[in-house]
C-alpha positions in Angstrom: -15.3 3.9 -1.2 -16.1 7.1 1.3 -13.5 9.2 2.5 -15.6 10.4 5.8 -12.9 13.9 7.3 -14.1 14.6 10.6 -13.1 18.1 12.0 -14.2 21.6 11.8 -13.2 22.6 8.1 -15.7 21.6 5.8 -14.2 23.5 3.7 -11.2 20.9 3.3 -13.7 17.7 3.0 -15.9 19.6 0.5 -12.7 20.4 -2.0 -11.8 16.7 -1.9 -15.1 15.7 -2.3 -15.2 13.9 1.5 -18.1 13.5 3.8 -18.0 16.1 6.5 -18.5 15.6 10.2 -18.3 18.4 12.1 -16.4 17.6 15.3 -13.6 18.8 17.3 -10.7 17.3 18.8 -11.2 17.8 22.1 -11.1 14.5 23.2 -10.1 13.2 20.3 -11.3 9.4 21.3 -14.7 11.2 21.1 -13.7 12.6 17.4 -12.7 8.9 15.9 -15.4 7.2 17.4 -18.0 10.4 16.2 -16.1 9.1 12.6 -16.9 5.3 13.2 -20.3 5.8 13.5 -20.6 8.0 10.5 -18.6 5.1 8.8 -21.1 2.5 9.9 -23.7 3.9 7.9 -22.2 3.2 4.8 -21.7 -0.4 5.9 -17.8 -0.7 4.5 -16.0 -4.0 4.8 -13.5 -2.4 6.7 -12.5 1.3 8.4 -9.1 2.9 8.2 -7.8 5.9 10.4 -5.9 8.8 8.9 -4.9 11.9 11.1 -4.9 15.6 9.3 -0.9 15.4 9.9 -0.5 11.8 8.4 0.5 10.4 5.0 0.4 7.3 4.0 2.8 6.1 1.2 1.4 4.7 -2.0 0.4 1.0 -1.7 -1.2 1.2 1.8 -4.1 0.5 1.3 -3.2 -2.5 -1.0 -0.6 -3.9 1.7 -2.5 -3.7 4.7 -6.1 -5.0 2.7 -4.6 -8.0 1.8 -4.4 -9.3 5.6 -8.4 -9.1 5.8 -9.4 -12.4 5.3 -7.1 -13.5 8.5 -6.8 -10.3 10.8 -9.2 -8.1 12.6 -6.9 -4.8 13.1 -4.2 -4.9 10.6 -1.6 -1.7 10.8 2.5 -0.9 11.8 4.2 -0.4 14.6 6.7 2.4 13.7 6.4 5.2 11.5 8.2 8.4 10.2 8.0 12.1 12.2 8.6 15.1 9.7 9.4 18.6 11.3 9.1 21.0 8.9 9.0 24.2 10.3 10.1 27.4 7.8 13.6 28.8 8.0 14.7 25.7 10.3 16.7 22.1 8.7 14.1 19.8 8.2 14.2 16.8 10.4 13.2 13.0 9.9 13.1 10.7 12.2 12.0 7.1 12.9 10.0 6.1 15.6 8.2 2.9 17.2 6.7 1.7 20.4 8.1 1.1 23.2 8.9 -2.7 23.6 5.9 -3.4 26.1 3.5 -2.5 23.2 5.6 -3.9 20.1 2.0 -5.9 19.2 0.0 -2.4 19.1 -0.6 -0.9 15.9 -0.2 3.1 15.8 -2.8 5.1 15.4 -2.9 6.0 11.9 -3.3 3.7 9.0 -5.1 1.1 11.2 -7.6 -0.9 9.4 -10.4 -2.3 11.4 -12.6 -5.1 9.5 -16.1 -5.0 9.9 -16.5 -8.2 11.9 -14.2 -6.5 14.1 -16.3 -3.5 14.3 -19.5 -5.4 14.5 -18.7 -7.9 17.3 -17.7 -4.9 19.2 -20.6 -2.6 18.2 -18.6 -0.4 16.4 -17.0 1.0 19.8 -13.4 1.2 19.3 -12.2 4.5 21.6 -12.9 4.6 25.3 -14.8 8.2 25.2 -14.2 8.9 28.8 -10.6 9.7 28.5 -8.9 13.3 26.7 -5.2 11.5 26.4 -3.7 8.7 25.1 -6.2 7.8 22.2 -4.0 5.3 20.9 -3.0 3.5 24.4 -6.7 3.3 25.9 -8.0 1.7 22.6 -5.1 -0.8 22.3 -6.0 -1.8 26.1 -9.3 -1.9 25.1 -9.5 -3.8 22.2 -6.8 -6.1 24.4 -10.1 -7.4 26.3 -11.5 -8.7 22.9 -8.8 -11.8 21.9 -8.0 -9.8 18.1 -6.1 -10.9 16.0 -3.7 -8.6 15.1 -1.5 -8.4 12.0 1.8 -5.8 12.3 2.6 -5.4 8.9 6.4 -5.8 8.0 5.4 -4.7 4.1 7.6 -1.9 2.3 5.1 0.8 2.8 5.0 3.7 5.2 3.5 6.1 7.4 4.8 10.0 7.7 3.2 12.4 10.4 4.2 15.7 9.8 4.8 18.2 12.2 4.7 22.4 11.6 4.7 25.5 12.6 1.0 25.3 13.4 -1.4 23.5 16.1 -1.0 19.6 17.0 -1.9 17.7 19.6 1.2 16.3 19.3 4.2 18.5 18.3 7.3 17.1 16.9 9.4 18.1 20.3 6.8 15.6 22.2 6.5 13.1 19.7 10.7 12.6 19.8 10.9 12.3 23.6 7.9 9.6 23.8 
């Protein structure tokens, strides 16, 4: 198993003993599919997305693997927003789609298998956009006839939002 961290710190992929990439986020479509092609070089049986601001909780990997054998894109539909910003309460919330894309998967923690990515060539993210990473590959992949598992299994994704730079700060992310 490779972890592959794409980004401008190899500093942070070398102490975890990742594969580095070096490529920004701006777009970030162009960052995630620079990742998939690294990915395709290893030839895994399957690729799954994790943001720099994303946790996953234990048994991800586990839950969403064993929907393989039948689904293409396995992944949630709703996930957890930290804010944690010093001297400020701490906030949780829950969040999901909007009902129009209930059958999407979110962003991070989406496993794609590699029939998936080889029937479409490994070309997941429209690269021709700087916005909505998550919506134009969704509409995408629509095209395509996947099959699509949203896992209902007791495990979890977190973003977490700080003081620091995100595309998405928590303020944003709460008013989608």
């Amino acid at each position: 198993d490779e972890v592959i961290a794409i980004g401008t710190e190899k500093r942070v992929a070398e102490d975890v003993g990742a594969v580095f990439v070096r490529q920004s986020n701006l777009t970030l479509n162009q960052k995630y599919q620079t990742g998939l092609m690294k990915a395709r070089e290893f030839n895994p049986d399957a690729v799954m997305l994790c943001g720099s601001d994303d946790f996953l909780t234990p048994g991800w990997v586990k839950a969403a693997c064993k929907y393989m054998d039948n689904y293409e894109l396995v992944g949630k539909n709703r996930w957890y927003c930290l804010r944690a910003v010093p001297k400020q309460k701490v906030e949780m919330i829950e969040i999901g789609y909007r009902p129009i894309r209930q059958n999407e998967p979110i962003g991070t923690g989406r496993v794609f298998s590699k029939k998936l990515l080889d029937r479409l060539g490994w070309l997941i993210f429209p690269t021709n956009t700087s916005r909505s990473c998550d919506f134009f590959s969704c509409l995408y992949l629509s095209q395509f006839n996947i099959k699509i598992k949203i896992m209902d299994d007791n495990v979890h994704l977190v973003c977490i939002k700080g003081p620091w730079q995100a595309l998405s700060d928590y303020d944003r992310i709460v008013n989608l």
